[in-house]
C-alpha positions as CSV (number, residue, x, y, z in Angstrom):
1,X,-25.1,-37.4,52.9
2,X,-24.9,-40.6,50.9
3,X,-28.1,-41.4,48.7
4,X,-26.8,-44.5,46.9
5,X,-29.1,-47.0,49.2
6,X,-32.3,-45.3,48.1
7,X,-31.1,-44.7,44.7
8,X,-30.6,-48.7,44.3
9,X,-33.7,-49.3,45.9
10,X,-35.6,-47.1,43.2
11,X,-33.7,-48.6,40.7
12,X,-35.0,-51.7,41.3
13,X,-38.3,-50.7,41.5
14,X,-38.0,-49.1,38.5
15,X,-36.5,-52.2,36.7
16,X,-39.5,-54.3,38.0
17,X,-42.2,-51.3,36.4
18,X,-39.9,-51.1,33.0
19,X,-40.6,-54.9,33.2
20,X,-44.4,-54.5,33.2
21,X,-44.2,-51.7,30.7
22,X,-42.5,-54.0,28.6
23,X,-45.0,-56.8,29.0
24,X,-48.2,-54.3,28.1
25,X,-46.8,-52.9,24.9
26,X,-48.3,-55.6,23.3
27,X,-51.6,-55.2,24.1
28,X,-52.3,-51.8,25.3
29,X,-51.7,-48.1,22.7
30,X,-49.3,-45.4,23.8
31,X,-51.7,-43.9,25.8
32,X,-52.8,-46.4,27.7
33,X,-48.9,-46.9,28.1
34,X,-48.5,-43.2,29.6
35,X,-51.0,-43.6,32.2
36,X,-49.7,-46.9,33.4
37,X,-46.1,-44.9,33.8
38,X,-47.9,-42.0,35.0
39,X,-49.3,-44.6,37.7
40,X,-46.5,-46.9,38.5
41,X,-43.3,-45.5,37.3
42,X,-43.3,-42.0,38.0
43,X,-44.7,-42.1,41.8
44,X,-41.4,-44.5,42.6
45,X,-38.4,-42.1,41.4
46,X,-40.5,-38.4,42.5
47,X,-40.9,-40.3,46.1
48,X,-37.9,-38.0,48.0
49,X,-36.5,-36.4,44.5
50,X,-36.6,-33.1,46.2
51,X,-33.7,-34.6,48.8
52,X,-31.8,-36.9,46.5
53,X,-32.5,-35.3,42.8
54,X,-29.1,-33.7,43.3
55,X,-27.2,-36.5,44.3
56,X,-24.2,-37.9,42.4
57,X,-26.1,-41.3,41.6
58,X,-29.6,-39.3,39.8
59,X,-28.5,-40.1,36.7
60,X,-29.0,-44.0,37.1
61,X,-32.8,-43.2,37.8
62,X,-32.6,-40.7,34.9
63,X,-31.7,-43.9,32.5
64,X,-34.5,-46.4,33.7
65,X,-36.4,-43.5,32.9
66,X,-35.0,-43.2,29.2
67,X,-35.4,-46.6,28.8
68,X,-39.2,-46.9,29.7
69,X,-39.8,-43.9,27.2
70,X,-37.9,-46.0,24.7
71,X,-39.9,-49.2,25.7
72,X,-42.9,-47.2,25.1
73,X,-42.8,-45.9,22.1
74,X,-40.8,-48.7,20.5
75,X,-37.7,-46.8,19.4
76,X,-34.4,-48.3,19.4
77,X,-32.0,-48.5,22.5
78,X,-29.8,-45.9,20.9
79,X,-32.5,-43.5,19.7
80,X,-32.4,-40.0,21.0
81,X,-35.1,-40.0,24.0
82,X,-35.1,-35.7,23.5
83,X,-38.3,-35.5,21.0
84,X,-39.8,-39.2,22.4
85,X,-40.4,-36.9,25.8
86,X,-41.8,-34.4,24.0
87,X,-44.1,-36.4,22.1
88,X,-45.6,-38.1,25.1
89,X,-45.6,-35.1,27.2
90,X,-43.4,-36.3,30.1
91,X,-40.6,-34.1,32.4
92,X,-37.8,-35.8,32.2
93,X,-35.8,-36.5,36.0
94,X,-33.8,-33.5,36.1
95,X,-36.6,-31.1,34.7
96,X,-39.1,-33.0,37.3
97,X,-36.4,-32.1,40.1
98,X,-36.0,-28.4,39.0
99,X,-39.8,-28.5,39.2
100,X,-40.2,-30.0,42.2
101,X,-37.8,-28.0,44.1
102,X,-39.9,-24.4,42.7
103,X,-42.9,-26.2,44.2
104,X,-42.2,-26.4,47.3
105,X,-40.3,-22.9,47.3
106,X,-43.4,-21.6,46.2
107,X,-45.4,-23.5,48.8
108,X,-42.7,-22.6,52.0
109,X,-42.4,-19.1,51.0
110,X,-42.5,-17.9,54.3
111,X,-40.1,-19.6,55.1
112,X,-37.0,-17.6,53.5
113,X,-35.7,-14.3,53.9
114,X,-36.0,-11.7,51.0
115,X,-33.1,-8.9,50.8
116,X,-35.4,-6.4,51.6
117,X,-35.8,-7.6,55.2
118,X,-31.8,-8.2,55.3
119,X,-31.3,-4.6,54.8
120,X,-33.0,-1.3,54.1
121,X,-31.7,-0.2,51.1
122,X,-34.9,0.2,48.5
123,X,-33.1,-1.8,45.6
124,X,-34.7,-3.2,42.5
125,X,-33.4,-6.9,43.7
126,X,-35.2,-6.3,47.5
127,X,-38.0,-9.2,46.2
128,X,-35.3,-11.7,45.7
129,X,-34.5,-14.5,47.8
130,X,-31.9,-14.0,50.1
131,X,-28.5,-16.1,49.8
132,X,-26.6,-16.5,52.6
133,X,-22.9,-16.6,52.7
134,X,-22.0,-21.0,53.1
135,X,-18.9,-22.1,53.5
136,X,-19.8,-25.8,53.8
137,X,-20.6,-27.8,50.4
138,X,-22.8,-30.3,52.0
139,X,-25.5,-27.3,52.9
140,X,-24.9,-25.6,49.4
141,X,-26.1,-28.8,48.1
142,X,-28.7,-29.0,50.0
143,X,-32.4,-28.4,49.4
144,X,-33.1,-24.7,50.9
145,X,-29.8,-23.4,49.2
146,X,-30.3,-25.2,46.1
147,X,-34.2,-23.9,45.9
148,X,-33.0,-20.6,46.6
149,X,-30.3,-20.3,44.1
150,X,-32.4,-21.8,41.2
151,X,-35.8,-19.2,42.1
């Protein structure tokens, strides 16, 4: 599965809210700033993060989102972005995927099998998730197998 035509299209979108950001820094106070991307920015790259947050391409959406957080606080394009997320209390892409992902594992746990009803051996690890044996890469990447590995 190929994400790069919904990757570009978020990356546009992005580009057009970093370009609003841009224009209210000079009126509006950090915190104002955070709910506008709270409002505008963030709803366009978690839209589908749970299916293409482990695609090859992620890490373009993970820079528009580096560079708004830059924008917003006024620090220089080569500034480390680490404590600027920190400060303004925002998951960066890859920790909102991660989070996303436990979410919805939590949400579909019905869903999955648990090693306990695989076999009935009483082990200390009969709670955990059950992995199946995959021999295909595209299902290892995908969302069940990756939930299920990262619980």
């Amino acid at each position: 599965m190929n994400w790069k035509n919904h990757i570009e299209q978020i990356s546009h979108k992005l580009s057009v809210a970093c370009f609003m950001i841009r224009n209210l820094t000079h009126t509006l106070n950090t915190n104002i700033l955070r709910m506008v991307y709270f409002a505008y920015f963030q709803p366009i790259f978690q839209y589908g993060i749970i299916l293409g947050g482990n695609s090859t391409r992620a890490h373009q959406v993970f820079k528009q989102q580096k560079r708004v957080i830059r924008i917003m606080t006024g620090a220089g394009p080569r500034c480390s972005c680490r404590n600027l997320f920190k400060k303004l209390n925002i998951l960066p892409v890859p920790s909102r995927y991660i989070l996303s992902l436990m979410l919805f594992l939590i949400e579909n746990q019905q869903d999955f099998l648990t090693s306990a009803y695989v076999h009935d051996f009483d082990t200390r690890n009969k709670n955990h998730l059950y992995l199946p044996a995959l021999s295909l890469s595209c299902v290892q990447k995908g969302v069940l197998h990756s939930g299920e590995k990262n619980l």
